[in-house]
PDB file of N, H, CA, C and O in Angstrom:
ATOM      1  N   UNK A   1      11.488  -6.846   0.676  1.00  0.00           N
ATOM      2  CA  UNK A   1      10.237  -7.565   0.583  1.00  0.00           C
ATOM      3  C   UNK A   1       9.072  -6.604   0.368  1.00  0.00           C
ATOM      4  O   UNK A   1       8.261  -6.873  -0.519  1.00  0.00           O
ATOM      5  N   UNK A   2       8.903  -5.357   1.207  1.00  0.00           N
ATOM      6  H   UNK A   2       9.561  -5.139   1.928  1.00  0.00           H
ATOM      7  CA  UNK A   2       7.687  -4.627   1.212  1.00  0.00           C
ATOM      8  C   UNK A   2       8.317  -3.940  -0.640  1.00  0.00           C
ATOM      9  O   UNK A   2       7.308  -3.518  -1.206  1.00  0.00           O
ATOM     10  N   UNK A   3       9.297  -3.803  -1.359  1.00  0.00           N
ATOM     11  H   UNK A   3      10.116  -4.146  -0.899  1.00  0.00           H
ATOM     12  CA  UNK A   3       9.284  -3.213  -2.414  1.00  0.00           C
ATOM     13  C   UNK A   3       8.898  -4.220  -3.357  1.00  0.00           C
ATOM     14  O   UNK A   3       8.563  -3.673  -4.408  1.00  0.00           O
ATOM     15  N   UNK A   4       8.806  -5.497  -3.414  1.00  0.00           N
ATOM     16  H   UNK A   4       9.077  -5.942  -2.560  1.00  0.00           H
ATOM     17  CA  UNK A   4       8.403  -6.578  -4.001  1.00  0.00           C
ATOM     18  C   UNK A   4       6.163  -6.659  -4.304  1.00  0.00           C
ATOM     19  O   UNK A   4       5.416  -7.021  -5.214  1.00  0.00           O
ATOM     20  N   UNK A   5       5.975  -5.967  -2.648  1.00  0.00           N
ATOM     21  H   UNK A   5       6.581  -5.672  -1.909  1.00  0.00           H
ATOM     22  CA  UNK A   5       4.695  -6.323  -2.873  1.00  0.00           C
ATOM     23  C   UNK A   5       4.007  -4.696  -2.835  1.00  0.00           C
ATOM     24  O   UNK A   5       2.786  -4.651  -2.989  1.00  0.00           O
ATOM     25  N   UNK A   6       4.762  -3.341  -2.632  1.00  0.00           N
ATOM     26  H   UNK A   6       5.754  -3.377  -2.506  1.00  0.00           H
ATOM     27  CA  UNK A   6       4.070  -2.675  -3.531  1.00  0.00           C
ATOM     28  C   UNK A   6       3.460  -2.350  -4.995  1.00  0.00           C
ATOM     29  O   UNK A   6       2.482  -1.663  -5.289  1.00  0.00           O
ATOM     30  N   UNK A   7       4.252  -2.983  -5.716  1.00  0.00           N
ATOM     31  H   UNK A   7       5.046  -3.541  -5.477  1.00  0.00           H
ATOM     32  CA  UNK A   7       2.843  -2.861  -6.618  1.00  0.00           C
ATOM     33  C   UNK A   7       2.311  -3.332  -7.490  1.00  0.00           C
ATOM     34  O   UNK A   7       2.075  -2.977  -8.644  1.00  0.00           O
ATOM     35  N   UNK A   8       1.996  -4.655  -6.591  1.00  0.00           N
ATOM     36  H   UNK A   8       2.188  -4.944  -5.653  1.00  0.00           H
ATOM     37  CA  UNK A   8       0.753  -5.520  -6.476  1.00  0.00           C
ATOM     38  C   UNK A   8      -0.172  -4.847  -5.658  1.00  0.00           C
ATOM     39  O   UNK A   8      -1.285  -5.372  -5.612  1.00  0.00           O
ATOM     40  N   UNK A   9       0.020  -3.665  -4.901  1.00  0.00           N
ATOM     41  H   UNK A   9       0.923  -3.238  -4.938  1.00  0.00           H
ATOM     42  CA  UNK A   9      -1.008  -3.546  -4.511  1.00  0.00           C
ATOM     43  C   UNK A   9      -1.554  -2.177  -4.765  1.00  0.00           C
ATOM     44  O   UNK A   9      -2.644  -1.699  -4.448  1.00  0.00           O
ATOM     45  N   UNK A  10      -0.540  -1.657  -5.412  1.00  0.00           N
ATOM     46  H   UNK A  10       0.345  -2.046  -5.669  1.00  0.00           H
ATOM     47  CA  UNK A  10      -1.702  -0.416  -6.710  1.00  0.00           C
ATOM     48  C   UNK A  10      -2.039  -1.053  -7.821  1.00  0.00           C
ATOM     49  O   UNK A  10      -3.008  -0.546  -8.385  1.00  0.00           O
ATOM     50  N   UNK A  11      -1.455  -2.250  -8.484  1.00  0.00           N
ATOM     51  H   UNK A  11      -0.667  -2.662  -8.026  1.00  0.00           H
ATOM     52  CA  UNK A  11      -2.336  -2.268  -9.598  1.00  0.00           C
ATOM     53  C   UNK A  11      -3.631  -3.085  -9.159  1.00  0.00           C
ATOM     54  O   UNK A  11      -4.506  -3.068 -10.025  1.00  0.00           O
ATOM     55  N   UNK A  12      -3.907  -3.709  -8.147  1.00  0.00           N
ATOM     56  H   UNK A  12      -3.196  -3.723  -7.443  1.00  0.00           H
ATOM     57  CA  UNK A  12      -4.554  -4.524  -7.678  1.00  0.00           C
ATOM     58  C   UNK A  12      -6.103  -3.606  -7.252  1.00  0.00           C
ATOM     59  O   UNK A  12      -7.229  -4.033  -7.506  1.00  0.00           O
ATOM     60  N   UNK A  13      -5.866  -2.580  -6.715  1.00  0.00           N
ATOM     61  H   UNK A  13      -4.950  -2.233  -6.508  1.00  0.00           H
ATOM     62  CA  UNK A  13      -6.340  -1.544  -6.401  1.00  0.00           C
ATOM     63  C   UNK A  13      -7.056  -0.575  -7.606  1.00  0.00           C
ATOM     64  O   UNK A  13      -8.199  -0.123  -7.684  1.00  0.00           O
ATOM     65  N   UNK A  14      -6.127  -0.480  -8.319  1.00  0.00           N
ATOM     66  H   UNK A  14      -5.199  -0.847  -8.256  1.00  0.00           H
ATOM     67  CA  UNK A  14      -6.641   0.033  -9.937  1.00  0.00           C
ATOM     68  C   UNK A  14      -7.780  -0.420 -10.370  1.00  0.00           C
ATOM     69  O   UNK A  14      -8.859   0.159 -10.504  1.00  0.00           O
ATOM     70  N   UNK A  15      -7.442  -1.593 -10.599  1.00  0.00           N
ATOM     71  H   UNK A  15      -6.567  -2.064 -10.489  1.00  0.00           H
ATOM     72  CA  UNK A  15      -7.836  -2.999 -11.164  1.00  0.00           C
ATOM     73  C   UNK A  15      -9.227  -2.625 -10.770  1.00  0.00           C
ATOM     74  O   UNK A  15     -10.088  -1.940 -11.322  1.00  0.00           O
ATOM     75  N   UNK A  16      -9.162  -3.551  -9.190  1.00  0.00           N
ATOM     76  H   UNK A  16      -8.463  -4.108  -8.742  1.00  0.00           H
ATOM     77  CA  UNK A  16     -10.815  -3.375  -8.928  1.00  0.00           C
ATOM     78  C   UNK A  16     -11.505  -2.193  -9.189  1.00  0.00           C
ATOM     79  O   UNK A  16     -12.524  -2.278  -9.876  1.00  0.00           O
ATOM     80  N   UNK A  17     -11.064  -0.863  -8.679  1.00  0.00           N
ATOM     81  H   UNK A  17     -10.236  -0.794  -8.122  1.00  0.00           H
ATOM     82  CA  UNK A  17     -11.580   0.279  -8.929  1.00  0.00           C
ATOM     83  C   UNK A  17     -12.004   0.640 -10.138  1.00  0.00           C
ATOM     84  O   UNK A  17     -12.836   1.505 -10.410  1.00  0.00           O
ATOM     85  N   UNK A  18     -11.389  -0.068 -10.868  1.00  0.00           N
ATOM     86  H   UNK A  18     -10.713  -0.771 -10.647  1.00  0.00           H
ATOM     87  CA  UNK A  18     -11.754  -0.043 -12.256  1.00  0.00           C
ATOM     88  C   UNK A  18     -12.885  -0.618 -12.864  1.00  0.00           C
ATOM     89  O   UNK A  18     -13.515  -0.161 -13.817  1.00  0.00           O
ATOM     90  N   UNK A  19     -13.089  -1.642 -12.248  1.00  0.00           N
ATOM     91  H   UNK A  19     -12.577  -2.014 -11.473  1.00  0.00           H
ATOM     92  CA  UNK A  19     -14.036  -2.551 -12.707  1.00  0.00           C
ATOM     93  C   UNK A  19     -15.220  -2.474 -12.211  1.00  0.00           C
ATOM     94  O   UNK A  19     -16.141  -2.741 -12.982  1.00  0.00           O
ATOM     95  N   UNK A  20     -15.557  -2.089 -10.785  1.00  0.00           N
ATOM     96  H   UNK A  20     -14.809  -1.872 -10.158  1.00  0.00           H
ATOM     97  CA  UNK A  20     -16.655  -1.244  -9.893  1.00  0.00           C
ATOM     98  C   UNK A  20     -16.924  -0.120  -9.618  1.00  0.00           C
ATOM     99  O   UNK A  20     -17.727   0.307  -8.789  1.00  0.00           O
ATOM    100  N   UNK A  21     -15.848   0.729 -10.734  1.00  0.00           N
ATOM    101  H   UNK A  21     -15.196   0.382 -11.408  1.00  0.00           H
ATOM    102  CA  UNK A  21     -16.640   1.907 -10.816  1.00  0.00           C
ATOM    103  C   UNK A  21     -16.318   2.547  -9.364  1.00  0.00           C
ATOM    104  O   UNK A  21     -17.256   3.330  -9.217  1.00  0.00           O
ATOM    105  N   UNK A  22     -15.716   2.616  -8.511  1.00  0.00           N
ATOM    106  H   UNK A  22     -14.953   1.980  -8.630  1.00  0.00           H
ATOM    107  CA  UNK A  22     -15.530   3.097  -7.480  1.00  0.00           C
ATOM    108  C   UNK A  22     -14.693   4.037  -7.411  1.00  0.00           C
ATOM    109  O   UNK A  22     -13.798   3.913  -8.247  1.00  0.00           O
ATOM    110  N   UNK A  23     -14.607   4.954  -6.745  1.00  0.00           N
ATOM    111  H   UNK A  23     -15.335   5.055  -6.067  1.00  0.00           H
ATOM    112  CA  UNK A  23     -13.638   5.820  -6.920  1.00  0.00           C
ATOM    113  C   UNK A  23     -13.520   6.150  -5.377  1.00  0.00           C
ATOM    114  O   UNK A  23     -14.073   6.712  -4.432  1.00  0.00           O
ATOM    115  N   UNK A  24     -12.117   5.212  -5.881  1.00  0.00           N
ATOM    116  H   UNK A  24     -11.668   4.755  -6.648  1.00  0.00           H
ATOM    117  CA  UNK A  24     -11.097   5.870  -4.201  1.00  0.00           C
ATOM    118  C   UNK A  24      -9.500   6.068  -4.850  1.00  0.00           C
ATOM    119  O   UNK A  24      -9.018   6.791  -5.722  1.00  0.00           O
ATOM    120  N   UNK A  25      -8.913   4.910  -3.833  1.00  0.00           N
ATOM    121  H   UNK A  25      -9.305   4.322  -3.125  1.00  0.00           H
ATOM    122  CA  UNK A  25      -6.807   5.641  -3.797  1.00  0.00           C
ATOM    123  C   UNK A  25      -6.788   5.067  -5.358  1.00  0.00           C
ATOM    124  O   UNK A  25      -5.829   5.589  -5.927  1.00  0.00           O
ATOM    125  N   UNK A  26      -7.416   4.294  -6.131  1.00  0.00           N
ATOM    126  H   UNK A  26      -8.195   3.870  -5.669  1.00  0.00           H
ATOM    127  CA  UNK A  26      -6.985   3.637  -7.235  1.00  0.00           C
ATOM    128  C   UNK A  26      -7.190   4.658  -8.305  1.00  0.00           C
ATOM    129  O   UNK A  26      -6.324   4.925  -9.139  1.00  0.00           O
ATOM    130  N   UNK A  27      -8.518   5.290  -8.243  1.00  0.00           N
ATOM    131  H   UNK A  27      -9.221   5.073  -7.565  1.00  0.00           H
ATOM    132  CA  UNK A  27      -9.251   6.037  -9.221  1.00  0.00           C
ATOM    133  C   UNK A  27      -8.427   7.264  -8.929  1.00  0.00           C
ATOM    134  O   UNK A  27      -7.868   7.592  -9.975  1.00  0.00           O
ATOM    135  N   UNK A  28      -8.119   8.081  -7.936  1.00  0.00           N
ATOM    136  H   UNK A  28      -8.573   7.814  -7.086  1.00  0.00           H
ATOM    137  CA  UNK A  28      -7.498   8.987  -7.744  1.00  0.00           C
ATOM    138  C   UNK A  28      -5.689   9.022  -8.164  1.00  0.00           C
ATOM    139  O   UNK A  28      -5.152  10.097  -8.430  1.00  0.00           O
ATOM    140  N   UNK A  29      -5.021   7.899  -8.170  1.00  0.00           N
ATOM    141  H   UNK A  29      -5.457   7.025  -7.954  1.00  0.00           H
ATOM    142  CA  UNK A  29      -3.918   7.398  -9.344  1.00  0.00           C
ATOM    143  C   UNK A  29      -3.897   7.243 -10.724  1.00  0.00           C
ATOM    144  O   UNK A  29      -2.946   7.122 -11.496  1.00  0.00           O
ATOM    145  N   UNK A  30      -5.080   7.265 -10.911  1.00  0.00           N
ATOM    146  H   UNK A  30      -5.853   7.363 -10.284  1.00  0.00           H
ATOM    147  CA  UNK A  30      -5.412   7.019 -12.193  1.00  0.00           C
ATOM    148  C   UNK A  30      -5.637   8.300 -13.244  1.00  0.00           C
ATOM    149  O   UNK A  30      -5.209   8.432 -14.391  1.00  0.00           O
ATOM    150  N   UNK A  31      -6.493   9.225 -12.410  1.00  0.00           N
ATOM    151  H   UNK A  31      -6.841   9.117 -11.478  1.00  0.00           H
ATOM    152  CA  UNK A  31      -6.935  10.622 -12.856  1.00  0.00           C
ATOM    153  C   UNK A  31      -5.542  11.170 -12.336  1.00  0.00           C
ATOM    154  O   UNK A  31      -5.082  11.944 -13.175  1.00  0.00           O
ATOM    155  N   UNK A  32      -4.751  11.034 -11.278  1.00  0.00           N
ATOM    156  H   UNK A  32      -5.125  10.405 -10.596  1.00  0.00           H
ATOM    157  CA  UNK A  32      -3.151  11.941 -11.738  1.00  0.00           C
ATOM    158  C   UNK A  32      -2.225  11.817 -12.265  1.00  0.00           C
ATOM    159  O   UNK A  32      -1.257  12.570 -12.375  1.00  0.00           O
ATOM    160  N   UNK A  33      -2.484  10.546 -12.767  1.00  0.00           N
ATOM    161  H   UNK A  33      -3.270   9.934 -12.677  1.00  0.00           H
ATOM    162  CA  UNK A  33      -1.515   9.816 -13.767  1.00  0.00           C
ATOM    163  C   UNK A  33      -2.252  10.607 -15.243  1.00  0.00           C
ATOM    164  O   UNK A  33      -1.636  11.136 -16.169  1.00  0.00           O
ATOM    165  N   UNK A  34      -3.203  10.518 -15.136  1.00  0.00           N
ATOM    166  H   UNK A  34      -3.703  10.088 -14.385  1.00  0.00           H
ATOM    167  CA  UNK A  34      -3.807  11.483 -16.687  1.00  0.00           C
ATOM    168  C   UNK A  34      -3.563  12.478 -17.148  1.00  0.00           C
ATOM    169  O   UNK A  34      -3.285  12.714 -18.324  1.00  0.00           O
ATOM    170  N   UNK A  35      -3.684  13.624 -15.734  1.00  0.00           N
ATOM    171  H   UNK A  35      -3.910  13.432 -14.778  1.00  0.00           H
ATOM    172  CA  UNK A  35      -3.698  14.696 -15.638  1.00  0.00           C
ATOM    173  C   UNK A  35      -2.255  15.214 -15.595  1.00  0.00           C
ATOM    174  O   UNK A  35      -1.955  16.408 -15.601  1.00  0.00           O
ATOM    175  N   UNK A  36      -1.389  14.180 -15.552  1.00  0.00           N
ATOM    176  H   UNK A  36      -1.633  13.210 -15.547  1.00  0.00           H
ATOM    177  CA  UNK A  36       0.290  15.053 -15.088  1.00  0.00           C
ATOM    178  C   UNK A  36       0.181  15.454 -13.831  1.00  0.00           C
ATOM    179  O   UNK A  36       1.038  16.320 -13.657  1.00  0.00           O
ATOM    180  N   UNK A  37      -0.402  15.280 -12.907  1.00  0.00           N
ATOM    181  H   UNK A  37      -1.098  14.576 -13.048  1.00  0.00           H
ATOM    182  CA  UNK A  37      -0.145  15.704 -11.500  1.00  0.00           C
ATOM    183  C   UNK A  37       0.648  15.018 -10.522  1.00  0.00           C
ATOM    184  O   UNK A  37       0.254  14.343  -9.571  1.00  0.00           O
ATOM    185  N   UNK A  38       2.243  15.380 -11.015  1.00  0.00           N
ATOM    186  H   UNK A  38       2.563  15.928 -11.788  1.00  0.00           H
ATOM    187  CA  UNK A  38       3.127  14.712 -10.303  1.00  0.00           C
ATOM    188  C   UNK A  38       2.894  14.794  -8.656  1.00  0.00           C
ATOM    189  O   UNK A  38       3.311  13.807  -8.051  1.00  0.00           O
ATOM    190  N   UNK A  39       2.212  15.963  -7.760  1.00  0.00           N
ATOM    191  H   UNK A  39       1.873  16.765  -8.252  1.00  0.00           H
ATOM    192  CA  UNK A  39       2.247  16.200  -6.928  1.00  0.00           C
ATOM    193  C   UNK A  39       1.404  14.683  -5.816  1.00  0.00           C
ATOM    194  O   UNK A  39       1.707  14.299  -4.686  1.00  0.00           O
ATOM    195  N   UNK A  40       0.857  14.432  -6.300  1.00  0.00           N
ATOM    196  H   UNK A  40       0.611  14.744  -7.218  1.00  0.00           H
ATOM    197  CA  UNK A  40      -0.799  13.830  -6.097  1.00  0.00           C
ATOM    198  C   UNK A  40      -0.550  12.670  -6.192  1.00  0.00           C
ATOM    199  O   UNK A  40      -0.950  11.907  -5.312  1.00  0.00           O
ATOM    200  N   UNK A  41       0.390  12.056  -7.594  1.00  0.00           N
ATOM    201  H   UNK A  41       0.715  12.675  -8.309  1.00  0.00           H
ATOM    202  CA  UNK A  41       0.884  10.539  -7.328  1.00  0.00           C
ATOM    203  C   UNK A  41       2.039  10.480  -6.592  1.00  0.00           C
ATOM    204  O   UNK A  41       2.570   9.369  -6.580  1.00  0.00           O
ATOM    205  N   UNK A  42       2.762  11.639  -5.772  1.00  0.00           N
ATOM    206  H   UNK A  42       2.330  12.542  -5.782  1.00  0.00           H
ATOM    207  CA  UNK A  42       4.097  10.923  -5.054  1.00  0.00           C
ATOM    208  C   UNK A  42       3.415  11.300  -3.697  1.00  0.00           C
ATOM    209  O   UNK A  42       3.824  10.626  -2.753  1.00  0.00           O
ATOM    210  N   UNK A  43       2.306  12.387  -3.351  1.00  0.00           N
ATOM    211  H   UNK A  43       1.973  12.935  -4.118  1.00  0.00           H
ATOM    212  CA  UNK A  43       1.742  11.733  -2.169  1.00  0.00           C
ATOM    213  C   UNK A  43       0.472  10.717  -2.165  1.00  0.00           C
ATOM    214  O   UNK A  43      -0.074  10.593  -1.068  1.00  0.00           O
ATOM    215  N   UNK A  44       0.054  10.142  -3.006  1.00  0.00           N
ATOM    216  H   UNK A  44       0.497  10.243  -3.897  1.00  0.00           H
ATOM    217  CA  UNK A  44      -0.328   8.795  -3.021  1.00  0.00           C
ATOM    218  C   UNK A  44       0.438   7.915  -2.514  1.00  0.00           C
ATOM    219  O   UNK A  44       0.242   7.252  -1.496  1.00  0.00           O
ATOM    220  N   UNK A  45       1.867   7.887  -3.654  1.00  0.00           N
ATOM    221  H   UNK A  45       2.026   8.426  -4.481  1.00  0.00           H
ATOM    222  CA  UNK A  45       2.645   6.978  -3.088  1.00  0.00           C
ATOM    223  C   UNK A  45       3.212   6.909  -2.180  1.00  0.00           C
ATOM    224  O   UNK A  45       3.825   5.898  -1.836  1.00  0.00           O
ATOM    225  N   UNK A  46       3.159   7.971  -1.545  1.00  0.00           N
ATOM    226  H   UNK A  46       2.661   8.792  -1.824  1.00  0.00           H
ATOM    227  CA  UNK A  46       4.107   8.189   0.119  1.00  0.00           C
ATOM    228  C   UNK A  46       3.130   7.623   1.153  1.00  0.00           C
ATOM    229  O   UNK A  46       3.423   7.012   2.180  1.00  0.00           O
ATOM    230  N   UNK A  47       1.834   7.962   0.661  1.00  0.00           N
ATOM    231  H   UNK A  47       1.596   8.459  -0.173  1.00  0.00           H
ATOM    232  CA  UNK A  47       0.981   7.480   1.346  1.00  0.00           C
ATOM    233  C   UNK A  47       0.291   5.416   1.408  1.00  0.00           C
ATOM    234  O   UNK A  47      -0.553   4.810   2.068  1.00  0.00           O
ATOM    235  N   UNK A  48       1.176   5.097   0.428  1.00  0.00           N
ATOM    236  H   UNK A  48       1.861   5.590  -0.108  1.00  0.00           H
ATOM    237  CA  UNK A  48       0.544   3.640   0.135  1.00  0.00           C
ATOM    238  C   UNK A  48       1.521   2.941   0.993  1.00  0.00           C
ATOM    239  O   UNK A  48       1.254   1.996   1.736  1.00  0.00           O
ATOM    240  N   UNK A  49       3.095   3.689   0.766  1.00  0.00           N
ATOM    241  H   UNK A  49       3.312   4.457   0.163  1.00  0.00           H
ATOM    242  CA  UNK A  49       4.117   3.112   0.981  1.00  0.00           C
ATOM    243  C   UNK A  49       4.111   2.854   2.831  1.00  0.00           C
ATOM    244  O   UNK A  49       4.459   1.823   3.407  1.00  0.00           O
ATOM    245  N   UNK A  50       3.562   4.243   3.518  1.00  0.00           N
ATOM    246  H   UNK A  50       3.279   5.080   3.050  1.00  0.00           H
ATOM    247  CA  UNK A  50       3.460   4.247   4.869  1.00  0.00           C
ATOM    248  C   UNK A  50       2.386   3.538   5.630  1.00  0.00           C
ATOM    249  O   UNK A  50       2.332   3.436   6.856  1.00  0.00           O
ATOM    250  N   UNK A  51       1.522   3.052   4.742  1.00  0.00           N
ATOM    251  H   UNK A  51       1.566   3.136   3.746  1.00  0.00           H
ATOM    252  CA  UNK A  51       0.430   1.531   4.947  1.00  0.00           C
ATOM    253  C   UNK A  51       0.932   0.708   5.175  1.00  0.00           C
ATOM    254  O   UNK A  51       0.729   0.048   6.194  1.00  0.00           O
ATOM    255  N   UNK A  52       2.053   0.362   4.010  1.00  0.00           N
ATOM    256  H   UNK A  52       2.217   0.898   3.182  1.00  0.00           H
ATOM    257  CA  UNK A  52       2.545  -1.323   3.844  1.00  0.00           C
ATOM    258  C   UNK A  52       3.359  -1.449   5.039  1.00  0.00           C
ATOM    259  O   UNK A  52       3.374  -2.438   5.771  1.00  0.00           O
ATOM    260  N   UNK A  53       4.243  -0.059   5.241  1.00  0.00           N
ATOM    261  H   UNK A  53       4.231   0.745   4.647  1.00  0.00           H
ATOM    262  CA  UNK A  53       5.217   0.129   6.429  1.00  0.00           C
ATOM    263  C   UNK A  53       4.216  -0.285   7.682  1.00  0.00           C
ATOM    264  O   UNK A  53       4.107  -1.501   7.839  1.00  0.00           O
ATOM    265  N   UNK A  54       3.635   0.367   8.394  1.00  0.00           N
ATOM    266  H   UNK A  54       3.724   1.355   8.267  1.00  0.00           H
ATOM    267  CA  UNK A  54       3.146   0.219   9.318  1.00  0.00           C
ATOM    268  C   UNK A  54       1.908  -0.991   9.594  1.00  0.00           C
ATOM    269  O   UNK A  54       1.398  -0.995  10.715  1.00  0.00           O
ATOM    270  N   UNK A  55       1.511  -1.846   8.734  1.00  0.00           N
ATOM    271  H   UNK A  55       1.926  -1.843   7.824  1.00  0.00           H
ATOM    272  CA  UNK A  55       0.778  -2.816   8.215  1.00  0.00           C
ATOM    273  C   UNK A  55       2.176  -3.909   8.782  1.00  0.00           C
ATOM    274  O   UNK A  55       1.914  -4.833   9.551  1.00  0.00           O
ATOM    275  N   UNK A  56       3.173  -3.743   8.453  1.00  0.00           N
ATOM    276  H   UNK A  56       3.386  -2.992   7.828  1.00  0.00           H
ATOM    277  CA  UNK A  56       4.167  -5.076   8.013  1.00  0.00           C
ATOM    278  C   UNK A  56       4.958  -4.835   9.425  1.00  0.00           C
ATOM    279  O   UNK A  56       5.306  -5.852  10.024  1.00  0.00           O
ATOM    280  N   UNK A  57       5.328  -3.303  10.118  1.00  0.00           N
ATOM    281  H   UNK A  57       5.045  -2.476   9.631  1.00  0.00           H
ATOM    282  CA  UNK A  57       5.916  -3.221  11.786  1.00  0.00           C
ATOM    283  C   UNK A  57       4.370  -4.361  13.086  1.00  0.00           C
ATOM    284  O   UNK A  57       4.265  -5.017  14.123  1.00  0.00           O
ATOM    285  N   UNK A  58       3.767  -3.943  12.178  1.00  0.00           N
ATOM    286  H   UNK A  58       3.852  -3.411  11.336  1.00  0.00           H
ATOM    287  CA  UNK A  58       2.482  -4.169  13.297  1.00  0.00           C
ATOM    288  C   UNK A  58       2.387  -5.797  13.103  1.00  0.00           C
ATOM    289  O   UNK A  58       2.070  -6.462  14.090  1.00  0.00           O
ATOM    290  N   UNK A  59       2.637  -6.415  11.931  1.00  0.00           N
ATOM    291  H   UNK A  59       2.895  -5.875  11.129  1.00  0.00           H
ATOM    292  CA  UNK A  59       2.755  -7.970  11.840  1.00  0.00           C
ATOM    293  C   UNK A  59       3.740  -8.014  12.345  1.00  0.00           C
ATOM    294  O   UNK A  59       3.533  -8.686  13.356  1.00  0.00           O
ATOM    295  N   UNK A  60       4.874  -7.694  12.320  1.00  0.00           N
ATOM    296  H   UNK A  60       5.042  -7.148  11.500  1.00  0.00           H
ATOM    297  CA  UNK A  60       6.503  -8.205  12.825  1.00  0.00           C
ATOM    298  C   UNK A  60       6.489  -8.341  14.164  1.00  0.00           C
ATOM    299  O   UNK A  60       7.200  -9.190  14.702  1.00  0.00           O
ATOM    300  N   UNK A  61       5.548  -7.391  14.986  1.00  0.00           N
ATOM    301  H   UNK A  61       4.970  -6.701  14.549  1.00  0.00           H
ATOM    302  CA  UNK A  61       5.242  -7.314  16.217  1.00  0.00           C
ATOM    303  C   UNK A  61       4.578  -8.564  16.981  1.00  0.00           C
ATOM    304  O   UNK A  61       5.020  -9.250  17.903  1.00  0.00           O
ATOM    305  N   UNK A  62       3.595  -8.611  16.411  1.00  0.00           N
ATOM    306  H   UNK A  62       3.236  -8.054  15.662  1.00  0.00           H
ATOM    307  CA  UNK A  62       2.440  -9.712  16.563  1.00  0.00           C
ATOM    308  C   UNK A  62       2.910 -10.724  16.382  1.00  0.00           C
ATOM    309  O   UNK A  62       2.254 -11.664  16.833  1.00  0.00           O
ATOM    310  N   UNK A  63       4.177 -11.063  15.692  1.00  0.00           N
ATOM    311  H   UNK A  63       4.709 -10.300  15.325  1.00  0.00           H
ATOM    312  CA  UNK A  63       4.411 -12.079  15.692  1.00  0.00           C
ATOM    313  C   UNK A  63       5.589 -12.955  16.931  1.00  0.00           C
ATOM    314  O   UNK A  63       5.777 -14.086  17.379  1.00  0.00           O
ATOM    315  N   UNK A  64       6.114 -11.648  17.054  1.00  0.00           N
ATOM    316  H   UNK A  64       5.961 -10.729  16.690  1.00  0.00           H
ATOM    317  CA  UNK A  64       7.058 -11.704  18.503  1.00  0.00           C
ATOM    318  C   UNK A  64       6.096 -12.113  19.605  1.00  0.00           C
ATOM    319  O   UNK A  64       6.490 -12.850  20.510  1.00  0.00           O
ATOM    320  N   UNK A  65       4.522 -11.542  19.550  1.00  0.00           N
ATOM    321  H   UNK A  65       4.203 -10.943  18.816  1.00  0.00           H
ATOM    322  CA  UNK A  65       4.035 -12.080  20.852  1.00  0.00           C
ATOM    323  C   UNK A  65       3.770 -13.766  20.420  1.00  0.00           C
ATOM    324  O   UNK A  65       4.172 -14.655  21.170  1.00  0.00           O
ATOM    325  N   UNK A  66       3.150 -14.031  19.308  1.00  0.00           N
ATOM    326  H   UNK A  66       2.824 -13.309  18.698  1.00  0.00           H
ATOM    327  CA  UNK A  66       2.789 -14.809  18.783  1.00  0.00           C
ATOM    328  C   UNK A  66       3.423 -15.848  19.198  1.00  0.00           C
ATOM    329  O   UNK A  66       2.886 -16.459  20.122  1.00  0.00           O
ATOM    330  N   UNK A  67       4.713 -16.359  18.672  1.00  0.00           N
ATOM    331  H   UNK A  67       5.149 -15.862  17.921  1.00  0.00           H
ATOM    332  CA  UNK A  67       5.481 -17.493  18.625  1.00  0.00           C
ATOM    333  C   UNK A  67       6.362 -17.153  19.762  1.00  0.00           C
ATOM    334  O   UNK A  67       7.149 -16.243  20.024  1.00  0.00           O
ATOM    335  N   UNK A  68       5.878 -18.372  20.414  1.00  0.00           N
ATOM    336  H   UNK A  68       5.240 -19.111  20.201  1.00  0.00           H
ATOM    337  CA  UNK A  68       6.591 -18.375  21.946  1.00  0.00           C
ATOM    338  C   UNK A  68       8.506 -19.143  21.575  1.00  0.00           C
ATOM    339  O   UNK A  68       9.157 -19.295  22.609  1.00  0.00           O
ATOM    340  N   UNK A  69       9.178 -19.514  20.354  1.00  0.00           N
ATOM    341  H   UNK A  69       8.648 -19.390  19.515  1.00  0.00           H
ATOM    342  CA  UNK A  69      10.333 -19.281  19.912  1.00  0.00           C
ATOM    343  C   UNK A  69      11.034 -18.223  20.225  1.00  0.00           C
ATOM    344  O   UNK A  69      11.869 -18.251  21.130  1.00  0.00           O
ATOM    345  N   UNK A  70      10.711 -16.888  19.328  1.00  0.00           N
ATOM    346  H   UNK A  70      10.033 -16.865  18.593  1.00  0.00           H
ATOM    347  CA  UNK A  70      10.998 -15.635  19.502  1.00  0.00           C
ATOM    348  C   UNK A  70      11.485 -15.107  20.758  1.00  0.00           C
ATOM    349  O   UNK A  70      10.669 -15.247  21.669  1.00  0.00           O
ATOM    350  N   UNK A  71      12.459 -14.600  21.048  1.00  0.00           N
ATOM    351  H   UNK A  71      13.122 -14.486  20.308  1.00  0.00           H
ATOM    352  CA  UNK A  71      12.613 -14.099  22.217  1.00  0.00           C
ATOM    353  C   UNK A  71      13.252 -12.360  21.787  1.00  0.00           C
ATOM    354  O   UNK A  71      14.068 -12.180  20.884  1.00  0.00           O
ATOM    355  N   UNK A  72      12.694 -11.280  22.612  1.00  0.00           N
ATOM    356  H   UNK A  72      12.031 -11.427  23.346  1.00  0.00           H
ATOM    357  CA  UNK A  72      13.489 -10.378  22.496  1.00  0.00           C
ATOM    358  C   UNK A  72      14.603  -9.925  23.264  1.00  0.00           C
ATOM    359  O   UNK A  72      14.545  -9.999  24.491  1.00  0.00           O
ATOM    360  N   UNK A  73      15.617  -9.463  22.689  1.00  0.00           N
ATOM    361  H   UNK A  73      15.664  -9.404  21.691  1.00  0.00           H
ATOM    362  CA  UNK A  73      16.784  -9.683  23.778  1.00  0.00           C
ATOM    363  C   UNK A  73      16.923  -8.175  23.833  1.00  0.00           C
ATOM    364  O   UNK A  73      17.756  -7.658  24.577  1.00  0.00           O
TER     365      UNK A  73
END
């Protein structure tokens, strides 16, 4: 599932950055994708990937308190 919705959320990221002129994680993918700087887009991506990770443990969690169903055994 989390490999389904990475990347929707770099191009999504691109996207806007693109369009506002902003320069953050999108603009900085963009200029190492230009430049050949393999180094820079696989710790980008190590770095996007350990968001979604810890973004998606921290929902899985919340949701155990959440729904009084759930039980942990």
């Amino acid at each position: 599932m989390i490999m389904l919705q990475f990347p929707w959320l770099l191009t999504g990221v691109v996207i806007v950055e693109t369009l506002f002129n902003y320069k953050g994680f999108g603009w900085t993918l963009v200029s190492a994708a230009s430049n050949n700087d393999i180094e820079l887009l696989l710790s980008c991506s190590i770095v996007a990937v350990l968001v979604v990770l810890v973004t998606q443990l921290i929902s899985d969690i919340g949701y155990v308190f959440l729904n009084p169903r759930i039980r942990i055994s």
